[in-house]
C-alpha positions as CSV (number, residue, x, y, z in Angstrom):
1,X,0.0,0.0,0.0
2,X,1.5,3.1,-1.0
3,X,1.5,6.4,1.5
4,X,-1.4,8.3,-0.1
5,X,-3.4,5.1,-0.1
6,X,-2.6,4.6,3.7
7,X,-3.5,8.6,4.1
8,X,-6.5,7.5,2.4
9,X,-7.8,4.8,4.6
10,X,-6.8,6.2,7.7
11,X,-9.2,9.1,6.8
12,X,-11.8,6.7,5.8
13,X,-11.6,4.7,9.2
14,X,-11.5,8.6,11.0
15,X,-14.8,9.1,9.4
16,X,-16.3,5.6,10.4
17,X,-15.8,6.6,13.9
18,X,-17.5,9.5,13.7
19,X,-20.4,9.0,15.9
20,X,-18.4,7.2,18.3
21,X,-16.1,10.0,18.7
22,X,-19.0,12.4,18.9
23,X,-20.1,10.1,21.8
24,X,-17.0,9.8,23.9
25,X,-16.2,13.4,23.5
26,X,-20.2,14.0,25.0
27,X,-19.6,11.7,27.7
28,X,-16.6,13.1,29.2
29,X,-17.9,16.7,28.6
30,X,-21.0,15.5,30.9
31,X,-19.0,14.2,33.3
32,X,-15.5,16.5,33.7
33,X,-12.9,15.6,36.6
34,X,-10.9,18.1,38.3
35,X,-7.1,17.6,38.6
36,X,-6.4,14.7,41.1
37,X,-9.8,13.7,40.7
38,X,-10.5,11.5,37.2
39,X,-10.9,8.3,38.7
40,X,-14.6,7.6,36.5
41,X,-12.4,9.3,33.0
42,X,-9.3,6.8,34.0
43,X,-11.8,3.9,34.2
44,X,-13.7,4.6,31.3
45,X,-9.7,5.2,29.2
46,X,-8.5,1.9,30.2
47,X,-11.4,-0.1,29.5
48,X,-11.8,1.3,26.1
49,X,-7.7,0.8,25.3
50,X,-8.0,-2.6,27.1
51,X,-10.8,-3.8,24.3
52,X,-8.5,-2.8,22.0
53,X,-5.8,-5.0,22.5
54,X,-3.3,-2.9,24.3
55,X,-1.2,-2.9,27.2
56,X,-2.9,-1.1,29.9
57,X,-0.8,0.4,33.1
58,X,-3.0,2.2,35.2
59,X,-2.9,4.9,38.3
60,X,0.7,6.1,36.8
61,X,1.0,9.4,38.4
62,X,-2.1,9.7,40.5
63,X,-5.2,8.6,37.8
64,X,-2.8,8.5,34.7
65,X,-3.0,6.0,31.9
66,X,-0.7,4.3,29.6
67,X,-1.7,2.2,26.8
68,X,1.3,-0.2,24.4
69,X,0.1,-0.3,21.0
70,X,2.6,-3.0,19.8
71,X,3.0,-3.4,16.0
72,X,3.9,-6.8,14.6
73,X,6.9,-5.4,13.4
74,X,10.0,-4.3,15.2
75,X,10.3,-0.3,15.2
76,X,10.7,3.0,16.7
77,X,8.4,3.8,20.0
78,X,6.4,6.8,19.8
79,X,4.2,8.5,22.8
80,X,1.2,10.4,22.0
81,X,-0.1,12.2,25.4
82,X,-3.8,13.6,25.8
83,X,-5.2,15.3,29.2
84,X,-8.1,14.2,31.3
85,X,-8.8,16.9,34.0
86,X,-11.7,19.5,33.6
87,X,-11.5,22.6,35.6
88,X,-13.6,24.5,38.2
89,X,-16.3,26.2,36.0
90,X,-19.5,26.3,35.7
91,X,-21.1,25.3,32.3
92,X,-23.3,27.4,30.9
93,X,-23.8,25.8,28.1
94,X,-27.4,24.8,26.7
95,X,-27.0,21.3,25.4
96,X,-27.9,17.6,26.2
97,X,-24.3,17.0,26.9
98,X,-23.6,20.1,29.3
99,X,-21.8,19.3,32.8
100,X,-23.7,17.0,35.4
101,X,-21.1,18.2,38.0
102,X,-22.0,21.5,39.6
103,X,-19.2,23.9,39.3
104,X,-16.9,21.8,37.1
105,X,-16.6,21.9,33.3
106,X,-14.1,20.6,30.6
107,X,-13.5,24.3,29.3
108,X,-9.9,23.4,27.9
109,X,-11.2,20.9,25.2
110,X,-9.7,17.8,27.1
111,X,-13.0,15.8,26.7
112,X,-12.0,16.2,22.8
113,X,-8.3,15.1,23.8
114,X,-9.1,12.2,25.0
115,X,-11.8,11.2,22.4
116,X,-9.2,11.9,19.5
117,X,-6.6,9.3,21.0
118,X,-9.0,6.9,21.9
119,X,-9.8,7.5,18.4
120,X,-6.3,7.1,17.4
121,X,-5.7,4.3,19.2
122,X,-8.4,2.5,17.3
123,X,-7.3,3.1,13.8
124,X,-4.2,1.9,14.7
125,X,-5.0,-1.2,16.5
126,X,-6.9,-2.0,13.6
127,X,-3.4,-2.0,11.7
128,X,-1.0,-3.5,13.7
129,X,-0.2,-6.0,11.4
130,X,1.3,-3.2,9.6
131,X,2.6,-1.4,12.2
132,X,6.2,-1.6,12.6
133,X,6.9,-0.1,16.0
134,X,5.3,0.5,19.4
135,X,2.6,3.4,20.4
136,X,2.4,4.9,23.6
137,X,-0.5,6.2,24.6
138,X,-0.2,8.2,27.6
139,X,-3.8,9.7,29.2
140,X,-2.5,12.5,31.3
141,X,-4.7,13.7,35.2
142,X,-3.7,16.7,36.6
143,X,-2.7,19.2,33.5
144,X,-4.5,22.5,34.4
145,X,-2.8,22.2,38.2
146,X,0.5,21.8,36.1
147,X,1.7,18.5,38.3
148,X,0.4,15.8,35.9
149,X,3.4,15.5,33.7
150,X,5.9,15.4,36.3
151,X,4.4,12.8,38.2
152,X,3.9,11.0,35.3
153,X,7.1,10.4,34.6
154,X,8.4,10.0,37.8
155,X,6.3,7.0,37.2
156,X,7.9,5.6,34.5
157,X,5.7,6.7,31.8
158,X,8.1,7.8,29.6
159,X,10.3,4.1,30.1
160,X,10.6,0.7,29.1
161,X,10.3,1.7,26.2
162,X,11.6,4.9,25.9
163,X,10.0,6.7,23.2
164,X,12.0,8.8,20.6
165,X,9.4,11.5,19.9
166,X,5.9,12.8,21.8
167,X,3.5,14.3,20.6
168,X,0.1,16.2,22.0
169,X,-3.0,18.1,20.3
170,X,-5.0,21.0,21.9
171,X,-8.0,22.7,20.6
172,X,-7.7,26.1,20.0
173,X,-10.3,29.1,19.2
174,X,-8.9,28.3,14.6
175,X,-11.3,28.1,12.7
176,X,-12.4,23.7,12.3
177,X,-9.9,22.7,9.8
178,X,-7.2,24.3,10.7
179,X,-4.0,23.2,12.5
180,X,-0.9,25.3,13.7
181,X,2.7,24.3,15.1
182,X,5.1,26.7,15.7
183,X,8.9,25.5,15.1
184,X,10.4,26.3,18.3
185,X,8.3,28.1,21.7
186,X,4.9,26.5,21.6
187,X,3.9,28.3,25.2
188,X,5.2,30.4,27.8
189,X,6.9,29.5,31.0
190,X,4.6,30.5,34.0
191,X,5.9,31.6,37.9
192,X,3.8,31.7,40.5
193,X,4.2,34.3,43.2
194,X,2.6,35.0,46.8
195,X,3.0,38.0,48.5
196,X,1.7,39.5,51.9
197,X,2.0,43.2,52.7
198,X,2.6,44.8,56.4
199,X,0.6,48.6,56.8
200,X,0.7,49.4,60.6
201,X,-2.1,51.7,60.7
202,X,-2.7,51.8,56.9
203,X,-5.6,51.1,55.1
204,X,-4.5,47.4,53.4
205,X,-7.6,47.1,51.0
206,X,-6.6,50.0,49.2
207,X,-3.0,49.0,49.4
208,X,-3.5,45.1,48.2
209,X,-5.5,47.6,45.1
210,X,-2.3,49.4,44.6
211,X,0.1,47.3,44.4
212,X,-1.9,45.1,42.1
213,X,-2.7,47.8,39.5
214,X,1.2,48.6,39.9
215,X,2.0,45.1,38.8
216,X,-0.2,45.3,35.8
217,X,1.7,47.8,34.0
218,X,4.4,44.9,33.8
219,X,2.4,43.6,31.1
220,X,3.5,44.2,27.2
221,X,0.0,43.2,25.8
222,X,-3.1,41.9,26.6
223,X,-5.4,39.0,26.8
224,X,-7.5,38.2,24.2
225,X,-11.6,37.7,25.3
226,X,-12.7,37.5,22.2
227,X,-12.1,36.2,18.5
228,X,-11.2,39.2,16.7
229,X,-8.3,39.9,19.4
230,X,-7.1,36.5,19.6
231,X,-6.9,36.4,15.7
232,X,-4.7,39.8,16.2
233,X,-2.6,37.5,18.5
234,X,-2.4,34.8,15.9
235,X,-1.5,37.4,13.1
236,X,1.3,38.2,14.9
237,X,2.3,35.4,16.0
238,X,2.6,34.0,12.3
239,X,4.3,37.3,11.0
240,X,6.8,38.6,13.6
241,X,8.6,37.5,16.5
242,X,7.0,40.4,18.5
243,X,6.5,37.5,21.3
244,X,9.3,36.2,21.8
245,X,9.3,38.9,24.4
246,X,6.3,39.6,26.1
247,X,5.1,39.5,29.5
248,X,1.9,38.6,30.5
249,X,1.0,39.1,34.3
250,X,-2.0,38.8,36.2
251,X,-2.7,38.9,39.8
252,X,-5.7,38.5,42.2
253,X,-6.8,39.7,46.2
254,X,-5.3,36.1,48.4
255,X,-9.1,34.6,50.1
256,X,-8.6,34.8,53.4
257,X,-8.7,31.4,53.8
258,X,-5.9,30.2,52.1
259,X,-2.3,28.3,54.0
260,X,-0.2,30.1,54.3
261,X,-1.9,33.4,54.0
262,X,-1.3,36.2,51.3
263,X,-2.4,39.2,50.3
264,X,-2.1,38.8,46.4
265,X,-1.3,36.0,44.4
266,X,0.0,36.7,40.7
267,X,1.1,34.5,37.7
268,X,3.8,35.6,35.0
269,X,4.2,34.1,31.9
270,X,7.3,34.5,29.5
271,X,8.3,32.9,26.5
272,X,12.0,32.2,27.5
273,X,13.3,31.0,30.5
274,X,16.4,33.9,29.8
275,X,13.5,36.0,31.0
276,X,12.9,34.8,34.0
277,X,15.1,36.8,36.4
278,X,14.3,40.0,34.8
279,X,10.7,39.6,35.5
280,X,11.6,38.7,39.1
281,X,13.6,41.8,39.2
282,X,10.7,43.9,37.5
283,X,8.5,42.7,40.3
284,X,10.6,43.1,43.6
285,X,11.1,46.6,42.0
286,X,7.7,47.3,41.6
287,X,6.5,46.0,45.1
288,X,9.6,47.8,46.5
289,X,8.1,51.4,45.0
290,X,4.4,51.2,46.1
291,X,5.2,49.9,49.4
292,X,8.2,52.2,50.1
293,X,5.2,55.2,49.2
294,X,2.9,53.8,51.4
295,X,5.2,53.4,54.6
296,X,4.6,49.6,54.2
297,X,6.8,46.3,53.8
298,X,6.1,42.6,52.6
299,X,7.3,39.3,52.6
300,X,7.5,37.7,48.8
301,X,7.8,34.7,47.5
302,X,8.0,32.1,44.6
303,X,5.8,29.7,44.6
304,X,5.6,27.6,42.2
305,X,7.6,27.1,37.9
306,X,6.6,26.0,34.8
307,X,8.9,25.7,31.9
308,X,8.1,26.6,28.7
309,X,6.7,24.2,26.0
310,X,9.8,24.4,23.1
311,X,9.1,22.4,20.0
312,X,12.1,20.3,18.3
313,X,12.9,22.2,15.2
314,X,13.8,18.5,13.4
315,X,11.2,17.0,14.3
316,X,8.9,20.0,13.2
317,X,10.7,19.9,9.9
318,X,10.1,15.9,9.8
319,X,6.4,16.2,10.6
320,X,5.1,19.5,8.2
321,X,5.0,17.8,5.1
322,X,2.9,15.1,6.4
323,X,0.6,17.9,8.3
324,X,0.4,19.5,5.0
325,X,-0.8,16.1,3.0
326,X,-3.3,15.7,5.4
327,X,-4.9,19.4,6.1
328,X,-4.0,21.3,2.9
329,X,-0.9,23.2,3.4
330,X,-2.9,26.3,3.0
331,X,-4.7,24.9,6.3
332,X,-1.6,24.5,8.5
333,X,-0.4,28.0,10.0
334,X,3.3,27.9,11.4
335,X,4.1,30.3,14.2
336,X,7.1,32.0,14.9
337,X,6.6,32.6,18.6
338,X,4.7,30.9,21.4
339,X,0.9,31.6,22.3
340,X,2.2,34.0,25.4
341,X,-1.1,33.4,27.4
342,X,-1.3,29.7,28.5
343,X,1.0,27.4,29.9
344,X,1.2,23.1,29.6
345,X,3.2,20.8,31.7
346,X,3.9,19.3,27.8
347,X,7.1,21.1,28.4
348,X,8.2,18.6,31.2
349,X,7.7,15.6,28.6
350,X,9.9,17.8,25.9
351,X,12.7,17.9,28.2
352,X,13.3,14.2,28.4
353,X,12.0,13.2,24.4
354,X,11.7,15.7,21.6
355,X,8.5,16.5,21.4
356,X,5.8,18.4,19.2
357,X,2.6,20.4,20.2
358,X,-0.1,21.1,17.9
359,X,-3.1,23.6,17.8
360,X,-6.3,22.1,16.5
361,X,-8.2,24.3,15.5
362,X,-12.1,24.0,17.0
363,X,-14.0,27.1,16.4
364,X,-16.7,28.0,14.2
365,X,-19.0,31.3,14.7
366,X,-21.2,30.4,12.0
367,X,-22.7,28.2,14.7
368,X,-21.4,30.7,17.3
369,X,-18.6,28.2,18.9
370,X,-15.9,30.5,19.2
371,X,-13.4,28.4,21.2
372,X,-11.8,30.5,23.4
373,X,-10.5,28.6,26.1
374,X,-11.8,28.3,29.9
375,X,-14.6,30.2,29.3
376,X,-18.3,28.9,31.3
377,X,-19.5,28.8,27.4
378,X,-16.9,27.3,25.8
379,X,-17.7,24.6,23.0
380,X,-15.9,22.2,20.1
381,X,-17.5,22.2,16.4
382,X,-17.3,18.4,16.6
383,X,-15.9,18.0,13.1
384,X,-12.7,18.8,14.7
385,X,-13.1,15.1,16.5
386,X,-12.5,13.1,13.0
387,X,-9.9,15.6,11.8
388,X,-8.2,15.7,14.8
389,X,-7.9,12.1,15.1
390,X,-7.3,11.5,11.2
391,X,-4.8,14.0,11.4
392,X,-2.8,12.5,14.5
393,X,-3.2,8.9,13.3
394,X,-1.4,9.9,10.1
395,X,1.0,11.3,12.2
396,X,1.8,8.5,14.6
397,X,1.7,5.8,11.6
398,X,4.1,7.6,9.4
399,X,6.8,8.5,12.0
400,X,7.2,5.4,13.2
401,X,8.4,2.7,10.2
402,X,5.1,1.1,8.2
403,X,5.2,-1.5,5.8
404,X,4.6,0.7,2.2
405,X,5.5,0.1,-1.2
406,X,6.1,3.6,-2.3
């Protein structure tokens, strides 16, 4: 079988699932997880991967899943990772599949994650006879608290056998039928930071206000809410390397019941770990000048790091023609700089395995989805499902070594 008729049938099978996909993606969305917490989604993963003939490990990393597709030929391993937590939202969506669970929601399109490599995992299974290699399929808890990944592989999930390339897919607010990959930063590193101010005498409500409007002008640009900003934000991220240096910083009033206390607690995000330091400098500067003004003092500290996600150039290079056979090269968009306002524990995976992470694009305001992530609305047009997993099963099949005859 030559490569475009393999292309061919692995879009035919993508299509047969359809419904099934549809399905799966419905039934997580109805019943989302928080981080720590996806003991039902693991259960439903590895009985699903089990009736397909794979090797199933389960509880790797907390509620993590691994799934061995073997080929019947020897080969390269490859890992393809998915996420499985929801976050705390409330869904507002109107739809027989909205959110059972009061105050949780899959707004980060990981109910589609997880359908697409189930998905996957069934078109291959299907062809392991031609399969010359190994599959890894590696369903990830805990990604929006950012300890998932770590844990994960501190497990073992990335051994025996070691894989030589990962890959992951995330919706994003494209229009359906679109992919991007950008060749090197994928996402910004993120650092947490708690602080707690001292006022003898002073009013500390109006301070805590202060100081936080003082750390917002630490920002370079802002947060798109909307489609015809983030498309701005896409623009530029296709046509300049504008973002290879912005900050994006947000902070919020600490709840008084929070261990150990604080006053506020802020995220930073920067595209290069070389700009980490500043940005700690920038903010010791800032807190310095409003509280030396206000007669006041604090305690600050950092809390908590995530790296940023950094695509292998090679194996960028290696996967674009393929990307482009499958999507229409007019349909794959290739970024120069990282999206600068979300962060994935992906990156801890691509520091032990090159690694690739892809933008699927899921939105579609024709029938007013506009995919703009953790939003209480937020909604897949479900075509992405079939091309998401045609596209990643192409993918997976053709890096690792298949029997063709042209």
């Amino acid at each position: 079988m030559s490569k475009i008729a393999r292309i061919t049938q692995i879009a035919q099978k993508a299509e047969a699932l359809r419904e099934k996909l549809i399905g799966l993606r419905r039934q997580f969305h109805a019943h989302p997880e928080l981080s720590g917490e996806e003991a039902w989604t693991a259960n439903v993963i590895a009985e699903r991967l089990r009736a397909l003939g794979l090797t199933v490990q389960t509880e790797a990393g907390g509620h993590g899943v691994v799934g061995l597709l073997h080929g019947q030929h020897t080969g390269a391993t490859v890992a393809y990772r998915a996420d499985m937590d929801a976050l705390p939202i409330q869904d507002t969506l109107d739809t027989p599949y909205r959110s059972l669970i009061l105050g949780a929601k899959h707004a980060c399109g990981h109910d589609a994650h997880m359908a697409i490599a189930l998905g996957v995992a069934e078109i291959l299974s299907a062809m392991r006879s031609d399969l010359a290699g190994t599959v890894k399929f590696i369903f990830q808890p805990a990604e929006e608290s950012l300890e998932g990944a770590q844990a994960m592989i501190e497990a073992g999930a990335l051994d025996t056998p070691k894989p030589e390339a990962i890959f992951a897919l995330h919706a994003f607010p494209l229009p359906v039928g679109q992919v991007g990959v950008s060749r090197d930063g994928a996402l910004a590193g993120m650092e947490e930071f708690h602080m707690r101010l001292y006022s003898p005498g002073g009013d500390l409500e109006t301070l805590v206000a202060r100081t936080m409007r003082a750390l917002h002008t630490l920002n370079t640009v802002t947060a798109p809410t909307d489609l015809a900003t983030f498309n701005a934000v896409i623009q530029s991220m296709q046509n300049s390397d504008a973002h290879n240096q912005t900050v994006f910083l947000s902070c919020w009033p600490g709840s008084p019941g929070t261990t150990p206390r604080y006053h506020i607690l802020g995220l930073v995000s920067f595209p290069q770990l070389a700009l980490r330091e500043g940005m700690r400098s920038q903010i010791r500067h800032t807190l310095d000048t409003v509280a030396g003004e206000a007669g006041a003092a604090y305690d600050l500290a950092f809390t908590f790091y995530n790296p940023p996600a950094v695509n292998n150039r090679a194996l960028v290079q290696a996967v674009m023609p393929t990307l482009k056979t499958v999507m229409g090269a007019q349909n794959v968009l290739t970024f120069k700089t990282p999206y600068p306002f979300a962060h994935e524990d992906f990156a801890y995976y691509q520091h032990h395995t090159p690694g690739i992470f892809l933008w699927l694009g899921v939105s579609n305001p024709a029938k007013g989805i506009t995919g703009i992530l953790h939003q209480p609305d937020f909604d897949i047009d479900e075509n992405a499902l079939i091309i998401g997993t045609r596209l990643m099963a192409t993918v997976l099949c053709h890096h690792i070594a298949v029997k063709l005859t042209s």
